[in-house]
C-alpha positions as semicolon CSV with decimal commas, in nm:
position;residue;x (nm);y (nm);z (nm)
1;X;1,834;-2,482;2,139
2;X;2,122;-2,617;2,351
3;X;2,208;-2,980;2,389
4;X;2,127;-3,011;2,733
5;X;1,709;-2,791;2,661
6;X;1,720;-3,087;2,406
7;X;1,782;-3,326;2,651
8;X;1,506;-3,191;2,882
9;X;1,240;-3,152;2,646
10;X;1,294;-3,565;2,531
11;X;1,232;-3,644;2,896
12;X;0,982;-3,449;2,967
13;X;0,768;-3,589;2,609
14;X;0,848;-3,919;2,706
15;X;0,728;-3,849;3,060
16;X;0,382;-3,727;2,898
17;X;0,360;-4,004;2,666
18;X;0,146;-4,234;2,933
19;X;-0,053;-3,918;3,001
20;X;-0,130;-3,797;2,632
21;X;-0,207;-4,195;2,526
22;X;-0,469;-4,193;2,815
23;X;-0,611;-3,855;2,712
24;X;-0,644;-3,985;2,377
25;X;-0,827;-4,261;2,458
26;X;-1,029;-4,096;2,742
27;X;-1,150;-3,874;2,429
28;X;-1,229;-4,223;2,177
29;X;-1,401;-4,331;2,494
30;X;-1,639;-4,019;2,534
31;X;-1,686;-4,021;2,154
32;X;-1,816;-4,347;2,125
33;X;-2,047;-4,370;2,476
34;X;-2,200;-4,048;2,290
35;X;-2,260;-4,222;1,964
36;X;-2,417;-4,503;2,151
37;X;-2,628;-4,297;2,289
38;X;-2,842;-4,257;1,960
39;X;-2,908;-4,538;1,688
40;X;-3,068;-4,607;1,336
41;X;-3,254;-4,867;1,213
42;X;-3,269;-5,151;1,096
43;X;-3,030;-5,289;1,379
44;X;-2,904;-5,564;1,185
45;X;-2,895;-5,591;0,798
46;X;-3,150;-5,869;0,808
47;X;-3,338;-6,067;1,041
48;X;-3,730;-6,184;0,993
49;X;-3,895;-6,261;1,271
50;X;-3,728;-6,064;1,569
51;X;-3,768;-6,224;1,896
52;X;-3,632;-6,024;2,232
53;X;-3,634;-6,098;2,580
54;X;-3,406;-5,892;2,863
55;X;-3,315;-6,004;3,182
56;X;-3,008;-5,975;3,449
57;X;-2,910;-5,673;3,230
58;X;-2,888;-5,841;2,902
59;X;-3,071;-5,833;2,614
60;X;-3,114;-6,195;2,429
61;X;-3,218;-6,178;2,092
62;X;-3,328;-6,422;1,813
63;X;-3,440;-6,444;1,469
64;X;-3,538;-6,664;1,222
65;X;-3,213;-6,823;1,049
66;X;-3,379;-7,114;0,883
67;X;-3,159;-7,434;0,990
68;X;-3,069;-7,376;1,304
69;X;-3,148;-7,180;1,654
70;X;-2,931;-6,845;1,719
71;X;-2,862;-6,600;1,990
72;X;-2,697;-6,260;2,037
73;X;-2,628;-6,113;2,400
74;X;-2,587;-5,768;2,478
75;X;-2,654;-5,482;2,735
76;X;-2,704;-5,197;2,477
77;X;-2,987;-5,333;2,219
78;X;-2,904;-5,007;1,971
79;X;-2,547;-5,236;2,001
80;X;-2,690;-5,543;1,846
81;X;-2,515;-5,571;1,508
82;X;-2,173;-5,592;1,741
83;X;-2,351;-5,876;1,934
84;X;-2,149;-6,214;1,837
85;X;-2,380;-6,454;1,716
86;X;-2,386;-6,802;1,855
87;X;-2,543;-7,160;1,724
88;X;-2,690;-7,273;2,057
89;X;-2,894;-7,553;1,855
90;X;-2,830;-7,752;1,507
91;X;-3,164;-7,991;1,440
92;X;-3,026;-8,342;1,370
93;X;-3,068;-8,402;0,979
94;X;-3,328;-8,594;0,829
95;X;-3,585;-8,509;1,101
96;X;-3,980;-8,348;1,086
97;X;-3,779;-8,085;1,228
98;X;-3,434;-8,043;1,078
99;X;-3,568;-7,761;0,823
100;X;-3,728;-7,398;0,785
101;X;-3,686;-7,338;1,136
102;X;-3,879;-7,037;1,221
103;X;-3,954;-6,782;1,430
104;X;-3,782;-6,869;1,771
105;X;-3,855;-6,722;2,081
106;X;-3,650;-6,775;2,394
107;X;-3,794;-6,726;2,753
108;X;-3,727;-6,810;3,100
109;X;-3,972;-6,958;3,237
110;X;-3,978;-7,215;3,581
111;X;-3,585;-7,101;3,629
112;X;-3,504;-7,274;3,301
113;X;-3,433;-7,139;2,986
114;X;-3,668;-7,218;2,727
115;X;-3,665;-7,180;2,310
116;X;-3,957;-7,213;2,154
117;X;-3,952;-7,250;1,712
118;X;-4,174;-7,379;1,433
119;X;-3,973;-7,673;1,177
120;X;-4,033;-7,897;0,889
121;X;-3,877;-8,204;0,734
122;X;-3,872;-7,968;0,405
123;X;-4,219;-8,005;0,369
124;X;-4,450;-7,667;0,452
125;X;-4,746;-7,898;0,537
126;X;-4,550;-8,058;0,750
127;X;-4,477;-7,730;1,012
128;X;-4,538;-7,778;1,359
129;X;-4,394;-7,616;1,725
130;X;-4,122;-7,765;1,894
131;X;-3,906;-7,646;2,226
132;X;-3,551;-7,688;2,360
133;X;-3,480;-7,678;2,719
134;X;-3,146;-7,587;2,886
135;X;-3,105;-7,546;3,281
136;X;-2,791;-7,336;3,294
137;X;-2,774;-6,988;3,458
138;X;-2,630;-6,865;3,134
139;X;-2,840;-6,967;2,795
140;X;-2,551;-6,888;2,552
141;X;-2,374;-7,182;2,758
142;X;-2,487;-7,545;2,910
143;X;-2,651;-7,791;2,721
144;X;-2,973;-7,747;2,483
145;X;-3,171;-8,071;2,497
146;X;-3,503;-8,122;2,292
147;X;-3,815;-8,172;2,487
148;X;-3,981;-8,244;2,150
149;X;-4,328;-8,097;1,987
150;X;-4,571;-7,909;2,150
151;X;-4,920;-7,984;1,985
152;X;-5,317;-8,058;2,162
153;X;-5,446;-8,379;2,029
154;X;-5,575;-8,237;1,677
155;X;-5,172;-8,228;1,546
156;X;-5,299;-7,970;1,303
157;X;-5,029;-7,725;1,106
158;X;-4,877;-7,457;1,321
159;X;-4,602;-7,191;1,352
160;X;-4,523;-6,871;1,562
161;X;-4,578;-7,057;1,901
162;X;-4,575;-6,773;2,215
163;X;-4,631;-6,777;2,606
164;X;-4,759;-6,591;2,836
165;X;-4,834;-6,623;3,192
166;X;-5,171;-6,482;3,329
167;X;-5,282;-6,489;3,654
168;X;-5,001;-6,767;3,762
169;X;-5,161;-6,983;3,470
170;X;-4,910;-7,027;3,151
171;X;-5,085;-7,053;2,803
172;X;-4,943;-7,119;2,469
173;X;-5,107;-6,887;2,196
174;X;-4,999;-6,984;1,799
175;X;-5,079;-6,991;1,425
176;X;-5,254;-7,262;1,319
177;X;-5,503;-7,441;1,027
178;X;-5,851;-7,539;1,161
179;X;-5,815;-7,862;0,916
180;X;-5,520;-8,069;0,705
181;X;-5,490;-7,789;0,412
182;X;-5,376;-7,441;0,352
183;X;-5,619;-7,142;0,280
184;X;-5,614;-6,945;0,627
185;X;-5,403;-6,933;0,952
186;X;-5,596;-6,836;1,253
187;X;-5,472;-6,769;1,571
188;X;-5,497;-7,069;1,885
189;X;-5,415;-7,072;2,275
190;X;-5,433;-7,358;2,518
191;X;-5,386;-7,377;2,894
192;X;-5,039;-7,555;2,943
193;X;-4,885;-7,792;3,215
194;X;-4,601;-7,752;3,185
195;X;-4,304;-7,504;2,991
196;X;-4,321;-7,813;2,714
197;X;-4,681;-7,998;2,720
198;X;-5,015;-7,802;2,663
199;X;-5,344;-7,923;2,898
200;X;-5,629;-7,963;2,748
201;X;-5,838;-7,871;2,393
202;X;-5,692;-7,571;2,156
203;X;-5,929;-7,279;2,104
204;X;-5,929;-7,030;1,828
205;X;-5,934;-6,643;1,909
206;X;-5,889;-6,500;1,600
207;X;-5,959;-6,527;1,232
208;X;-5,910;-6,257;0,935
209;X;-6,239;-6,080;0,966
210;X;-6,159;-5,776;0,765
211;X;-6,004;-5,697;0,435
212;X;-5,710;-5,589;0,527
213;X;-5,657;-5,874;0,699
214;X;-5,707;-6,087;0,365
215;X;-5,414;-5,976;0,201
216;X;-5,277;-6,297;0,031
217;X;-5,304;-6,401;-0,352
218;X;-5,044;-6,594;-0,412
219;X;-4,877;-6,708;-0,778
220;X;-4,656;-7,010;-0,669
221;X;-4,721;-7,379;-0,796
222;X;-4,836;-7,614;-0,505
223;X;-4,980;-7,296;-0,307
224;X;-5,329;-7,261;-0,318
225;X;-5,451;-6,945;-0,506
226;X;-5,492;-6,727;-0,204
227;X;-5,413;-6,738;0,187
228;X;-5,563;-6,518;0,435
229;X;-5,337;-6,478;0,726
230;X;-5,341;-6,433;1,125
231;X;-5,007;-6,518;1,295
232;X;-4,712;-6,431;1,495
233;X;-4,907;-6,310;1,813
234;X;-4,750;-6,146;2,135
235;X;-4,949;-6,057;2,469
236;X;-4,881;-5,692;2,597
237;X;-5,071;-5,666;2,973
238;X;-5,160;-5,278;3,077
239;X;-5,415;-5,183;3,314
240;X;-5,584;-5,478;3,341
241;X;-5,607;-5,536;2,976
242;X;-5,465;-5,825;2,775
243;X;-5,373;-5,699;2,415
244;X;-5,292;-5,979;2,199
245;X;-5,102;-5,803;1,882
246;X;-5,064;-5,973;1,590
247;X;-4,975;-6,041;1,211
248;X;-5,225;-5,970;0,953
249;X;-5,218;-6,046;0,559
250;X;-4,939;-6,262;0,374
251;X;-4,562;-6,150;0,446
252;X;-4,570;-6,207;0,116
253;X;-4,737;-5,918;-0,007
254;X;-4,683;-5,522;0,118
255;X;-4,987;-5,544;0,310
256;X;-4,833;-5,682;0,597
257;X;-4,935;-5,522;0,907
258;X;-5,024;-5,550;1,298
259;X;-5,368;-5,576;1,404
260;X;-5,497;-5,609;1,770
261;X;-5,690;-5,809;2,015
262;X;-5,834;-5,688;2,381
263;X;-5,959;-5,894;2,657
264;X;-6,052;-5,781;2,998
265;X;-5,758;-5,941;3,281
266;X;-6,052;-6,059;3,474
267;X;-6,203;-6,230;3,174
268;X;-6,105;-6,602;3,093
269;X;-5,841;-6,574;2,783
270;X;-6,024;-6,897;2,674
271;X;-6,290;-6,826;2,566
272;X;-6,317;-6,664;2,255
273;X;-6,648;-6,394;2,330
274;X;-6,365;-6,238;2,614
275;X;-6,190;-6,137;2,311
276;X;-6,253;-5,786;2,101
277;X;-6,088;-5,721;1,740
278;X;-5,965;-5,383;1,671
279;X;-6,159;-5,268;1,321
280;X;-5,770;-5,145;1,189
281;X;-5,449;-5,180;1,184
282;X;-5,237;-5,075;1,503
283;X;-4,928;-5,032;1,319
284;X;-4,867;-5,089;0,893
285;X;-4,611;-4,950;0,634
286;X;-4,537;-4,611;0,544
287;X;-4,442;-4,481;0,172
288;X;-4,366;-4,174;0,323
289;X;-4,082;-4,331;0,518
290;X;-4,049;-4,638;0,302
291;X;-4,053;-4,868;0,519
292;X;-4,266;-5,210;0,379
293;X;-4,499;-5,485;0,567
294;X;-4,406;-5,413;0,897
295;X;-4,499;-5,755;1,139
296;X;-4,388;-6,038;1,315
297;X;-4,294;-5,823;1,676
298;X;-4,187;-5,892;1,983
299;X;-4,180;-5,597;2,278
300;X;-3,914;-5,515;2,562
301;X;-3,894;-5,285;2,839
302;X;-3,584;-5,027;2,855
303;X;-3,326;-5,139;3,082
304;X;-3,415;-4,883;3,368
305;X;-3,803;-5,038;3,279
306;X;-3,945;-4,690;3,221
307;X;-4,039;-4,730;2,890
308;X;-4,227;-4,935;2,597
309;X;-4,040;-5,060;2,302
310;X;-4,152;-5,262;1,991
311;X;-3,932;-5,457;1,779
312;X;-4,047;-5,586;1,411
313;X;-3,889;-5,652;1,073
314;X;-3,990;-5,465;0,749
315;X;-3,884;-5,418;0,443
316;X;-3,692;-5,134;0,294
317;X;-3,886;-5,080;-0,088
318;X;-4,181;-5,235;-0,203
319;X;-4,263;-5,638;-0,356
320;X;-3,970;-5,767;-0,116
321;X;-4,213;-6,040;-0,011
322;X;-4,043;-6,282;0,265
323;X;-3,720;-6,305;0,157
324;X;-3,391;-6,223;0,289
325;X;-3,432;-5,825;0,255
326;X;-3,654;-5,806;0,607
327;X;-3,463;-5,684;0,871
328;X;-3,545;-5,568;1,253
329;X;-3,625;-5,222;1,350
330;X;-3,698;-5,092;1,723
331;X;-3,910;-4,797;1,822
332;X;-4,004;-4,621;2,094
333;X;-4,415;-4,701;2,165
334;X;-4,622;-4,520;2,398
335;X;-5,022;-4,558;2,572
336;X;-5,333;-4,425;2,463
337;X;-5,582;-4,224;2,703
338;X;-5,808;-4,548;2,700
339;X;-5,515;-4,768;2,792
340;X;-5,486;-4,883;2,426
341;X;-5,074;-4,900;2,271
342;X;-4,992;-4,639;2,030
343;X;-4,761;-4,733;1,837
344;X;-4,728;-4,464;1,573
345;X;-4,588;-4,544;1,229
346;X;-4,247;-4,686;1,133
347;X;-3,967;-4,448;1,167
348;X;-3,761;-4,400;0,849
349;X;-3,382;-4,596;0,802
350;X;-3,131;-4,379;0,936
351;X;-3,301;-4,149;1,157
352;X;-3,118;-4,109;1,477
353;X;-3,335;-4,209;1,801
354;X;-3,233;-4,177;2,134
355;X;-3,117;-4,556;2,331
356;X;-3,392;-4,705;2,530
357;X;-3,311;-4,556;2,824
358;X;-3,112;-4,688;3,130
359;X;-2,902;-4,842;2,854
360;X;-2,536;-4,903;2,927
């Protein structure tokens, strides 16, 4: 080759350059939108007590992270473990409420934002529900401030605080003792007044009626000998049914699973005789898949709101307990002929399932 085809060919590479550096990252770009277009579970390494809400095209999420209130934001959900985490709340120390934060929820509610959490001084007899209010637009910014606990005049133990609105009414539905001492957590609601202050008497729903709801010897000193267990519940509304889903059994043991109450929408949520207990589990572990005491969910809508999507923590290998090895899985759910949820049975770690749809 002559000097001068030498020449030519350097500017004509160099005159490519921009085109073959956009090519190549055209190409990254494809790659990765197609990856995100399927995910695995568990979405994070751990997590107990998945909370998830979606709204203006982002996903918030929450879990339980023990001394202080979290969120992650983020369109894709399958894209959660690239979610930066941010404190939103520390407790001030030496509080009833400074430690074993759990379970936090976040909602908007009243156009406020609004986190909702059970907390201790350190003390497990000591849990109750408290909620932090914040008025800006954006809840990963503004100011937090604490409205304080939210309790009806018996002040009794209580954790895994939800709402729900129902015909323009907002109720508070929770874990709770009936007395001062633990041996069984049943399941409460109460009308409420407000976002922060319930109205009127507590009533209980639900208690564990059947065996594998009773799922609870425990071996630890100061525990009692055994618990039996109802908590963490979450309303699902679908042709004018109320479906209250909940926890069933000790996290503690592998028997973790969801059961389910049903209540007609025209019937008073109130009143306990308006609500029916399914005789099984709706959704429990699988050897097959190994996947371990499913529970504690929350549910979410895909972004283009075409379909149904649980999200719950489990464990990946039997006697975990509640320890640090639960971590938050999402599956697709869909509806039963008789308007019931079928939610199928845990889908194995690192099986590829499609995005919730509409996802960007």
């Amino acid at each position: 080759m002559n000097p001068f085809d030498t020449k030519l060919l350097s500017r004509t590479l160099k005159a490519l350059l921009p085109c073959i550096i956009l090519l190549s990252m055209a190409v990254t770009a494809m790659a990765q939108d197609a990856a995100k277009k399927t995910f695995t579970n568990p979405i994070l390494p751990s997590g107990a007590d998945p909370w998830i809400m979606y709204k203006d095209g982002y996903y918030y999420y929450t879990n339980t992270s023990g001394n202080a209130l979290t969120l992650r934001r983020t369109r894709n959900i399958a894209d959660l473990a690239n979610a930066p985490k941010t404190t939103v709340w520390t407790p001030p120390a030496g509080t009833m409420y400074s430690k074993e934060i759990w379970a936090p929820e976040i909602h908007f509610l009243h156009n406020k934002w609004y986190m909702y959490f059970a907390a201790d001084d350190g003390k497990n007899d000591h849990h109750r529900l408290y909620v932090i209010e914040n008025a800006s637009t954006d809840p990963m910014k503004g100011e937090w401030t604490f409205k304080g606990q939210i309790t009806d005049d018996t002040n009794k133990w209580a954790i895994d605080g939800s709402v729900f609105t129902h015909n323009g009414q907002l109720y508070f539905i929770w874990s709770g003792w009936e007395g001062d001492h633990n041996g069984q957590q049943d399941i409460f609601i109460a009308k409420m007044k407000n976002p922060y202050t319930i109205d009127g008497k507590r009533v209980k729903i639900s208690s564990p009626q059947y065996a594998w709801e009773k799922n609870g010897d425990l071996d630890k000193s100061g525990d009692p000998p055994h618990v039996n267990v109802n908590e963490g519940p979450e309303v699902l509304v679908h042709n004018n049914k109320l479906y209250l889903i909940y926890s069933a059994s000790g996290c503690w043991t592998d028997d973790y699973a969801l059961g389910m109450l049903s209540a007609s929408a025209n019937a008073d949520p109130l009143d306990p005789a308006s609500w029916t207990k399914h005789p099984e589990p709706v959704f429990k572990g699988s050897k097959e898949n190994s996947v371990y005491a499913p529970g504690h969910n929350s549910f979410f809508k895909s972004p283009d709101g075409r379909e149904d999507w649980i999200l719950y923590h489990a464990n990946p290998a039997p006697g975990c307990g509640c320890g640090g090895k639960r971590s938050p899985r999402m599956q697709r759910f869909t509806w039963n002929k008789d308007g019931t949820p079928n939610f199928g049975i845990p889908v194995k770690e690192g099986a590829e399932l499609p995005v919730p749809s509409g996802s960007k």
